[in-house]
TINU-134067 format. One record per residue (C-alpha): y, x negated, z negated. Coordinates in pm, whole numbers, padded with zeros to 5 digits, always signed. Each point is the difference from the previous one (the first is absolute). Layout:
# TINU-134067
YXZ...
This chain:
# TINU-134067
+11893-12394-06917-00015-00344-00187+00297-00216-00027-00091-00386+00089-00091-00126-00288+00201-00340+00040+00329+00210-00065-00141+00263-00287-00096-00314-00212+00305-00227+00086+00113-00119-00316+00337-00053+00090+00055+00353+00114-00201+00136-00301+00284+00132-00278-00124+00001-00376-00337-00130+00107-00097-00148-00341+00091+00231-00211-00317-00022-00176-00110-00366-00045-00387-00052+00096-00261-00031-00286+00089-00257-00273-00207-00347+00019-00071-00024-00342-00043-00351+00040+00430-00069+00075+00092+00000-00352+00309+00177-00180+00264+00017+00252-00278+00192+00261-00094+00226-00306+00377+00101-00072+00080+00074+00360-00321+00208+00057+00116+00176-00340+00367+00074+00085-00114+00097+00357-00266+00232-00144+00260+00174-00213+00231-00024+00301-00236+00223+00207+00023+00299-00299+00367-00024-00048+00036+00049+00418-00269+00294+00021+00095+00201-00308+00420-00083+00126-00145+00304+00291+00055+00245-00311+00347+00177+00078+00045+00119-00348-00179+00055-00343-00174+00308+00106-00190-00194+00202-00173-00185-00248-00091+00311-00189-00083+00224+00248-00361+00090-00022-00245-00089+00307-00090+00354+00206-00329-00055-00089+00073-00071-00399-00331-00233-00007+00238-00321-00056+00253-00079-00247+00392+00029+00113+00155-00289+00141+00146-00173-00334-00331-00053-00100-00085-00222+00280+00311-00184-00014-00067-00094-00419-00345-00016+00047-00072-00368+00200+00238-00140-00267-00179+00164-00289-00292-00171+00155+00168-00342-00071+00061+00035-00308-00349+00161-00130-00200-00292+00201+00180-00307-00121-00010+00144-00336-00415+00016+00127+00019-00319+00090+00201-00162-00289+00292-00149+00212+00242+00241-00204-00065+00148-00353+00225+00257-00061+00056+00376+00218+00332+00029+00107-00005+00381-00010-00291+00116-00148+00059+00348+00054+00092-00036+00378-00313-00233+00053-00190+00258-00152+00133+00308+00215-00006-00156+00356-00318-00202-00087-00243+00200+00183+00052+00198+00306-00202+00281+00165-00348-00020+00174-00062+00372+00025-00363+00132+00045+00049+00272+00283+00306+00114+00163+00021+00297-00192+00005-00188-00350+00421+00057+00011+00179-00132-00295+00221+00281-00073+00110-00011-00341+00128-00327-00038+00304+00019-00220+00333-00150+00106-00132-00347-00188+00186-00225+00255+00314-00181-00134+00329-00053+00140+00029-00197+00362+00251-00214-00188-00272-00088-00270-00279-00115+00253+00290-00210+00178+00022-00149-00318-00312-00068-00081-00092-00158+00323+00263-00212+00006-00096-00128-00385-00366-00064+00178+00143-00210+00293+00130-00243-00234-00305-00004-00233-00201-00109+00318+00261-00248+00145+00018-00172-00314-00384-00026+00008-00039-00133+00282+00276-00254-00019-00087-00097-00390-00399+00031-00032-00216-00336+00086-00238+00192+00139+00229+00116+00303-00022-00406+00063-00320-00032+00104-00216+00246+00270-00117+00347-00158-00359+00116+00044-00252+00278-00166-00017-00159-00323+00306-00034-00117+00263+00174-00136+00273-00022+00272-00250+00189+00215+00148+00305-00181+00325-00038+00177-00081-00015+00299-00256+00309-00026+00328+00186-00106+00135-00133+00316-00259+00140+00232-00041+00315-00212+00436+00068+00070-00095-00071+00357-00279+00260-00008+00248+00252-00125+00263-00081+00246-00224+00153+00265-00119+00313-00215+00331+00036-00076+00135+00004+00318-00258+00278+00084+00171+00213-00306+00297-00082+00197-00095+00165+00303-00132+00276-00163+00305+00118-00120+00300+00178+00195+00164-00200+00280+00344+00093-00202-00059-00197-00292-00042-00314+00199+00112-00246+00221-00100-00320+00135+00096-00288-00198+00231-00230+00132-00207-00343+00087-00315+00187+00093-00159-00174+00246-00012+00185+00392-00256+00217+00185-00217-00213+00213+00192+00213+00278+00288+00184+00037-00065+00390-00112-00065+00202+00333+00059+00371+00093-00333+00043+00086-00067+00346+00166-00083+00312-00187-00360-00047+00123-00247-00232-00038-00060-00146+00376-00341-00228+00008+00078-00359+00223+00371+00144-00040+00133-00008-00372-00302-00148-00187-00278-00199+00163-00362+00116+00138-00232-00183-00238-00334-00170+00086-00305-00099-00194-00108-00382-00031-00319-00096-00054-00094-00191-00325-00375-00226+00017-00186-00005-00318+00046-00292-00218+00074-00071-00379+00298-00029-00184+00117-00159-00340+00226+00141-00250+00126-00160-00377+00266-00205-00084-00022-00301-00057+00067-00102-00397+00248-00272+00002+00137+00128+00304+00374-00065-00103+00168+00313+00047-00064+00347-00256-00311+00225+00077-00079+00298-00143-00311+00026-00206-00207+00186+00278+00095-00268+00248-00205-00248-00136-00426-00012-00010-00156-00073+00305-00152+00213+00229-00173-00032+00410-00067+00329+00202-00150+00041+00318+00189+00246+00256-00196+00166+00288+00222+00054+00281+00209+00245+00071+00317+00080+00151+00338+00057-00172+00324+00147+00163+00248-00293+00121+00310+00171-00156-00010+00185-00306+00064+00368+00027+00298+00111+00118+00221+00314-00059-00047+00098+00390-00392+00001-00058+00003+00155-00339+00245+00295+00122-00329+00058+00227-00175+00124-00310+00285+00172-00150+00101+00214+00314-00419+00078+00045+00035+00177-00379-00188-00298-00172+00219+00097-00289-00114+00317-00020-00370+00008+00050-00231-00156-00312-00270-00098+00220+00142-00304+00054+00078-00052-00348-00201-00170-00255-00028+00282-00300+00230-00205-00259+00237-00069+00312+00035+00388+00101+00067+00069-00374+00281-00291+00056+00116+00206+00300+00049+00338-00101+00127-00076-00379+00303-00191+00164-00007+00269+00314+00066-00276+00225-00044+00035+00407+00094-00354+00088+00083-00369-00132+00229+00025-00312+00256-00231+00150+00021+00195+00333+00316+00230-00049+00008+00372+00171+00283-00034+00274-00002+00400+00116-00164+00309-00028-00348+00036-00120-00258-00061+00216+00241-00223+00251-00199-00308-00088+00337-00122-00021+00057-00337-00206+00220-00269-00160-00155-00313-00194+00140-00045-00361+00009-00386-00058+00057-00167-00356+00422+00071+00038+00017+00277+00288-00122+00299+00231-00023-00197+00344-00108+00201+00348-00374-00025-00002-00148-00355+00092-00281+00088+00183-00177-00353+00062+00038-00104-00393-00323-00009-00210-00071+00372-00172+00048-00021-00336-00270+00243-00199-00209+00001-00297-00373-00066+00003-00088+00346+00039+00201+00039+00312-00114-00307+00181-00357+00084-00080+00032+00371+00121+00163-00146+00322-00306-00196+00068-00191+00330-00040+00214+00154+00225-00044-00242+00247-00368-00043+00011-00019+00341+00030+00242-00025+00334-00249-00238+00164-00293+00156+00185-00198-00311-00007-00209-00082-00310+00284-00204-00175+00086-00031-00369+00401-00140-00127+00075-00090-00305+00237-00246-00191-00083-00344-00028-00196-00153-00237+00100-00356-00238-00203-00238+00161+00087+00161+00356+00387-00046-00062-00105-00381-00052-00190+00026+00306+00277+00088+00189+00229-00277-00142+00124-00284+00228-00135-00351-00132+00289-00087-00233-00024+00322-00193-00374-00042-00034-00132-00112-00363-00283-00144+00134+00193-00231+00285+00266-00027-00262-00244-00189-00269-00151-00201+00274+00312-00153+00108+00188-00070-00320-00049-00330+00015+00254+00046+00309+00277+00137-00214-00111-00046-00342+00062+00198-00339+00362-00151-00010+00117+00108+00353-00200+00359-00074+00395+00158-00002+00106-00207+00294-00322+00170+00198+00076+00373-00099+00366+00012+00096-00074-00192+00341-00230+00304+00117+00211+00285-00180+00322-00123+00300-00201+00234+00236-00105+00299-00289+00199+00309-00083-00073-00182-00361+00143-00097-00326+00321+00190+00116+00113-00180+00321+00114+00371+00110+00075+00307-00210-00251+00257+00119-00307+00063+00232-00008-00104+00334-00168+00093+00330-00342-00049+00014+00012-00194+00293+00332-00212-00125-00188-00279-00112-00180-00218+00214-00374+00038-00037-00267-00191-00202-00192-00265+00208-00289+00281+00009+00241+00250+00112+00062+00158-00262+00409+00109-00113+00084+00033-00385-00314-00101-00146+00261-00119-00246+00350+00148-00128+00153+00321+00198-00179+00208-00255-00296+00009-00226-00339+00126+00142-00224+00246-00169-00371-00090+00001-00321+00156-00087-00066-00241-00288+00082+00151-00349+00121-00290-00205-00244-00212-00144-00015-00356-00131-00116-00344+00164-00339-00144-00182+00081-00244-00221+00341+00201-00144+00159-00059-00318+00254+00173-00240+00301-00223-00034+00117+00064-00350+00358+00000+00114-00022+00361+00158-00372+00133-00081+00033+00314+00152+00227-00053+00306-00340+00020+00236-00320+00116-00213+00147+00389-00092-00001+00054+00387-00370-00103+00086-00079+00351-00066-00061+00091+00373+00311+00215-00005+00263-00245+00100-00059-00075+00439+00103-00394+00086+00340-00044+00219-00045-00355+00185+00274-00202+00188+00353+00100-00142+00250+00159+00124+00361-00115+00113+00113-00010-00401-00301-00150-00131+00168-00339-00136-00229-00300-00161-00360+00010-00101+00067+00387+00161+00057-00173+00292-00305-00293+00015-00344+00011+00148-00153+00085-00314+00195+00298-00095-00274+00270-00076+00184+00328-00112-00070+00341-00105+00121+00347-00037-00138+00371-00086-00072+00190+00330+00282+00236-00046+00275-00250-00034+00258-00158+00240+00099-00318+00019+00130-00129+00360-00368+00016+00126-00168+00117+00362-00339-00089+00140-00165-00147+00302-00298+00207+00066-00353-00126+00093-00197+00090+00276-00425+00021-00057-00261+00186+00217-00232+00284-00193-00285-00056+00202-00321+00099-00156-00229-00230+00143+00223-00296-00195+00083+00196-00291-00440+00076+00022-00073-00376+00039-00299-00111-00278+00173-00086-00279-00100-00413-00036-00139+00046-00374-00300-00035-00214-00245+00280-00054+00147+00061-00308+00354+00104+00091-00137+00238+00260-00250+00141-00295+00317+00074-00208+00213+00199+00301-00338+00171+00054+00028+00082-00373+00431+00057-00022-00034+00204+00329-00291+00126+00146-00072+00325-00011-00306+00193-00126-00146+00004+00337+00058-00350+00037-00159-00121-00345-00389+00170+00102-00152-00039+00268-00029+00316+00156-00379-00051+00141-00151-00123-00268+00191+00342-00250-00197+00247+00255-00304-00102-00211+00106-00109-00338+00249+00140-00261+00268-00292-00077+00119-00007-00392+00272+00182-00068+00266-00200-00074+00394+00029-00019+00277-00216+00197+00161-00225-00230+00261-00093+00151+00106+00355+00024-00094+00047-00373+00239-00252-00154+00320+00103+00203-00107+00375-00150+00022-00128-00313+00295-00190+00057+00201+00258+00114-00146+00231-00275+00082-00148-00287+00301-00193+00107+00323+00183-00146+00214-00189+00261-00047-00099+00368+00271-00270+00032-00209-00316+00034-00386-00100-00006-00141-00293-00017-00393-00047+00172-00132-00306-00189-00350-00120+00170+00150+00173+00311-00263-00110+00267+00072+00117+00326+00244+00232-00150-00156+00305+00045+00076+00159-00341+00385-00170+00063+00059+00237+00350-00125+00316-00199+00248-00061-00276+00295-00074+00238-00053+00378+00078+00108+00071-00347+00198-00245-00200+00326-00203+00193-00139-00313-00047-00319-00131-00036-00075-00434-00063-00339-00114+00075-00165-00325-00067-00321-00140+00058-00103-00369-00073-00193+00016+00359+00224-00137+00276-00222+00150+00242+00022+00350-00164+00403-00047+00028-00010-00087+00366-00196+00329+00058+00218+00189-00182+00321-00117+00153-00156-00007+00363-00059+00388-00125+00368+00065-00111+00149-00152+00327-00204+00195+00259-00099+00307-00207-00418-00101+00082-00225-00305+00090-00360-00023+00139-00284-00121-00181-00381-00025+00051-00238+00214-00193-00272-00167-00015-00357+00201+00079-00277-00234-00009-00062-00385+00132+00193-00080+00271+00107+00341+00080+00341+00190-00114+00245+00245+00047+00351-00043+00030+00217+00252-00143+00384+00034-00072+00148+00036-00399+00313+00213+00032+00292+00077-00223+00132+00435+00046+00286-00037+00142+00157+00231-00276+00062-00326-00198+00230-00200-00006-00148-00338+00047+00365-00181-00072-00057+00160-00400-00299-00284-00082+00090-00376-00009-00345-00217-00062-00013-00354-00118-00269-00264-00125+00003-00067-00358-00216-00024-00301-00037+00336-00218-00037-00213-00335+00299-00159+00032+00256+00214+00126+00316-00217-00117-00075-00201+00262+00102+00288+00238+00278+00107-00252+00234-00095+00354-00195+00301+00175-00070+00277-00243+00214-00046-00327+00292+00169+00098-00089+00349-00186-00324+00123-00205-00230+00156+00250-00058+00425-00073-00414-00117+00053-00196-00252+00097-00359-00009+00165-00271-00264-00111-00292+00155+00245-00314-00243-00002+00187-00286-00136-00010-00097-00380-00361-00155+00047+00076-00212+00270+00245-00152-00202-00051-00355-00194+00283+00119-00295-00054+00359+00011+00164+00066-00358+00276-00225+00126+00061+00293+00290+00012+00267-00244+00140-00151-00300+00321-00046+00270+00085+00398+00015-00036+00007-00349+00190-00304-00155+00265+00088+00218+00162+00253+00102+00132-00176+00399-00267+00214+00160-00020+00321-00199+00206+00137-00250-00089+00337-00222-00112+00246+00226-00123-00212+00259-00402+00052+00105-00301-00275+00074-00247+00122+00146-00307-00235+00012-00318+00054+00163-00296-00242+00015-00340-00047+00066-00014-00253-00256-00237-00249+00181+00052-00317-00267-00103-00292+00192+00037-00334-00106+00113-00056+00357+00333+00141-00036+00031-00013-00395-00119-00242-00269-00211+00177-00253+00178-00012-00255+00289+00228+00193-00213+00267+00065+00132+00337-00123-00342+00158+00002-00153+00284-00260-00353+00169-00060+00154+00271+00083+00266+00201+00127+00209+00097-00301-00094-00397-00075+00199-00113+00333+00242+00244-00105+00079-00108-00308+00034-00384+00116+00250+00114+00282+00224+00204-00319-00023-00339-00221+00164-00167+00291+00248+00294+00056+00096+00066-00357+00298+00174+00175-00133+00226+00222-00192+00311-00067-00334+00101+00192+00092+00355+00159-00301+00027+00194-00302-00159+00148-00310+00065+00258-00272-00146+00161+00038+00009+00377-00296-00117+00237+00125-00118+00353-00205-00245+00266+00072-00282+00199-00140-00054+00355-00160-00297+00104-00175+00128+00282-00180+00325+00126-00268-00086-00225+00164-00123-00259+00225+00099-00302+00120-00130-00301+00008+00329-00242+00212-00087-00287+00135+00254-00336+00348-00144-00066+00168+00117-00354+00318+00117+00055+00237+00055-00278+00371+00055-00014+00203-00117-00271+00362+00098-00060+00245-00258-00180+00151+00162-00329
């Protein structure tokens, strides 16, 4: 099925093969700057010249979630304008009222939040013609004129600007081109110098024939080892802010699919009825589903009567007969409810799922990998970094050497085996998006990354055939909500469920299994049930249970929570059962690696201990009624949340959870003061619900910190002085115990109180 590769890459056969120049050098100086501009500006005028007629561009998506199509064609060039002004390279708008409407676009919070009332506010074709034309020469003259386009361009200075407006009109070339697909095959056509398929289009039968009309695929083994991720700084081409930081991650092995996911193997799941049965749906993803009444990929086109399972493919320009061995193209939801779908087909003890971040590194050939990358660039140092990427992209459905997918086994493989591990399409993975340690804002663009470290936007990694420049490198770390399409499959992962690994001792101190003893043991498991047929244990209450109560209680909204002190995450779980979206964080790394081990496998063994040398092992298990995927955990400091501003300040929280935490805490006015002085983390309305022992110990926090009272109305009153804001709405004193062993318990009275922001 695949052509020899030494005539699909010959050059001299290839027609329109550059169309889109490789990422700009920023060390080449002016003229390199001015092509990568004009061809950048190129690539919009030859997408949006696929629009037969005006209606096009103001014909509203299906799914009314996204602007009409002359938004996306003023926007990129608004986007000029507003960042040089940003930057001080220009100091006048050109059209203020134009760079005010098409400023900011849509980034919708569920697929049901439609934007039906927008007025006809769009002006006049002829008028955005006009304007873009008066913003080409503004940025030609720029570049030709300013000193600064003399001499390279890095992070600090104010030519950085343009070419962030660069990368930011290449971004929207690809979303675009998605709004292009989207709408009816009659208002489009294929431009003129749009580059070819990798292979001719083929009349592929009506059915999907494994070995026949799409390939049989096969699992490759990956060994554990660790990978590196983070751009370097003065690397000399533009990176996004989340790109940069540093980061090393340890992968256990595992084995991933060697193509990505084709249409023959996803029409498996549609013909079974995985469309139509919710258990293999996540809950927000079967909300998803039936709201849009969908029964199979969005871009597959009915081709006869219902229930014929017969199909075309709809590509950017056209309805083509169905191309059975090209990648699927689904949302998140769908690829994850495939890999339910499938597990569920195997009768071994086997678990699939999408890949995650540092697994799609894993599976990268040497010259994709950062790690290899950073130890050879002595070999082709920061000024031949341009020379590097475009050498490796001749043998990638990349940076728009052909105009669509391709077949997944089209490309040659990786030298682990391994086919499109770059370009062909984007692949979902399990990671929400999240940011590298060590990120930074850059004041250019400060919310281009941070609004979407909310754990509600799912990483794409590896590009797709349209992804041009930085879209198109090795660090390229994107994002999107789980609902949306962008020209993204999967490749699906392949791990056994076998209890006796998922049971293995979990390697920790005795204090991390004391705390998943305390987050999830049950009664039964907390007393020792010899030693209770002859004594009467206190009565206590569960804590953890306790706080969520009051959580969901007194919390007018059930959006997003945030589980400050987390733990093991315990209290986090509970709330996922209720609110959307629940952040925890917990200063413990070990804590964090609990928690996460518990959100990837749904349980984890740990060791109770009994007395001495002797324990028990038992097993800390999540219900399976929640959805694990709704809780994202991190490390981080409670008393200075701005330092996690990338993770959590995207929207005020509806309540947040300090359980057992403000007197272990060396600034603990500092943590409070936070949710008070500003309003980031709760607005009015929001709930904190606070419950501590308060065990002041000069261990944790200098005296003079201590937020202690003779009494309780004393405490009280210290926590309202620091809360001038909030208003007490009720309060309790709850006893609980913690197990050390059989014989022993720690039996503490916590003081709960919840306070509710005004």
């Amino acid at each position: 099925m695949t052509e020899n590769s030494s005539n699909l890459f010959d050059s001299e056969s290839r027609k329109n093969s550059h169309l889109s120049l490789p990422v700009l050098d920023l060390g080449e100086g002016r003229a390199a700057v001015l092509n990568y501009f004009r061809n950048t500006w190129q690539l919009t005028e030859e997408l949006f010249s696929s629009l037969v007629s005006e209606e096009a561009y103001y014909r509203r998506p299906y799914h009314k979630t996204r602007h009409p199509l002359i938004f996306y064609y003023a926007h990129p060039v608004c986007f000029y304008v507003n960042k040089l002004l940003v930057s001080g390279l220009i100091e006048e708008p050109i059209n203020q009222d134009f760079e005010l409407l098409f400023e900011t676009g849509v980034d919708e919070m569920t697929w049901d939040d439609l934007h039906e009332n927008d007025k006809e506010i769009w002006p006049p074709l002829r008028n955005v013609r006009a304007y873009r034309d008066q913003v080409y020469d503004l940025v030609v003259n720029l570049i030709e004129s300013h000193p600064g386009f003399g001499e390279p361009i890095s992070q600090d200075k104010p030519t950085w600007a343009l070419v962030m407006a660069f990368e930011h009109e290449r971004i929207h070339l690809e979303t675009s081109s998605v709004l292009i697909r989207e709408l009816p095959s009659e208002l489009v056509a294929q431009p003129r110098n749009w580059p070819d398929h990798v292979k001719a289009i083929s009349n592929s039968q009506d059915e999907s024939l494994l070995g026949s009309n799409f390939p049989k695929n096969q699992y490759i083994e990956v060994g554990p080892c660790s990978v590196a991720l983070g751009k370097p700084e003065k690397w000399p081409t533009f990176g996004w802010d989340n790109e940069y930081g540093t980061d090393e991650r340890k992968v256990e092995s595992f084995a991933a699919s060697k193509f990505l996911i084709s249409n023959g193997e996803f029409f498996q799941f549609v013909k079974s009825g995985g469309y139509e049965d919710s258990k293999y749906w996540s809950e927000p993803g079967w909300g998803w589903r039936t709201f849009r009444n969908i029964k199979w990929p969005t871009f597959w086109k009915q081709d006869g009567p219902s229930g014929s399972n017969r199909f075309r493919l709809r590509t950017i320009f056209a309805e083509v007969p169905m191309q059975w061995d090209w990648p699927v193209i689904v949302n998140y939801y769908e690829a994850k409810a495939y890999c339910s779908w499938l597990s569920q087909q195997e009768k071994s003890k086997l678990n699939f799922r999408l890949l995650r971040e540092s697994e799609h590194l894993a599976i990268r050939d040497r010259n994709f990998n950062h790690e290899e990358v950073l130890a050879r660039k002595g070999d082709f140092c920061l000024s031949s970094a341009q020379t590097f990427i475009s050498s490796n992209q001749q043998t990638l459905n990349h940076n728009l050497r052909f105009g669509s997918e391709s077949p997944v086994d089209a490309i040659p493989a990786n030298d682990k085996g391994f086919h499109d591990t770059f370009g062909n399409v984007w692949q979902w993975c399990e990671d929400s998006f999240h940011p590298l340690r060590n990120f930074k804002i850059h004041p250019y663009y400060t919310d281009f990354s941070t609004p979407c470290f909310d754990g509600e936007h799912q990483m794409i990694l590896g590009g797709s055939f349209i992804s041009t420049g930085d879209e198109a490198s090795i660090w390229a770390r994107f994002h999107f909500r789980p609902h949306f399409f962008q020209h993204a499959g999967f490749r699906v992962v392949k791990e056994s469920i076998n209890p006796k690994i998922q049971k293995d001792k979990y390697d920790r101190d005795d204090t991390v299994d004391q705390y998943l003893l305390f987050h999830y043991g049950g009664e039964n498991d907390q007393k020792d049930s010899e030693i209770r047929t002859s004594i009467t244990f206190p009565s206590t209450s569960n804590l953890i249970d306790r706080t969520v109560e009051l959580m969901n209680k007194f919390s007018n909204r059930k959006d997003r929570a945030l589980d400050l002190g987390c733990a093991v995450g315990g209290a986090s779980f509970r709330l996922a059962s209720t609110f959307k979206s629940v952040t925890a964080i917990d200063f413990s790394n070990v804590f964090i690696e609990a928690a996460l081990d518990l959100r990837k496998n749904g349980e984890i063994g740990y060791r109770r201990k009994e007395t001495g040398r002797i324990s028990t092992e038992l097993t800390a298990k999540i219900d399976k009624k929640i959805d694990r995927e709704r809780v994202q955990f991190y490390q981080g400091d409670a008393s200075s949340l701005s330092d996690t501003s990338a993770i959590i300040k995207k929207r005020p929280f509806n309540a947040i959870l300090l359980s057992n935490l403000i007197c272990r805490l060396s600034q603990p006015k500092t943590c409070l003061q936070q949710f008070s002085e500003s309003d980031d983390y709760l607005k009015s309305g929001g709930i904190l619900v606070i419950a501590s022992p308060n065990t002041w110990l000069e261990q944790f926090t200098p005296e003079p910190n201590f937020l202690d009272g003779r009494s309780n109305s004393d405490t009280l009153s210290g926590l309202a002085d620091l809360l001038p804001n909030f208003k007490l709405i009720f309060h309790e004193d709850l006893p609980f115990t913690i197990r050390e062993h059989r014989r022993k318990y720690e039996f503490i009275i916590s003081q709960i109180s919840v306070w509710c922001k005004k």
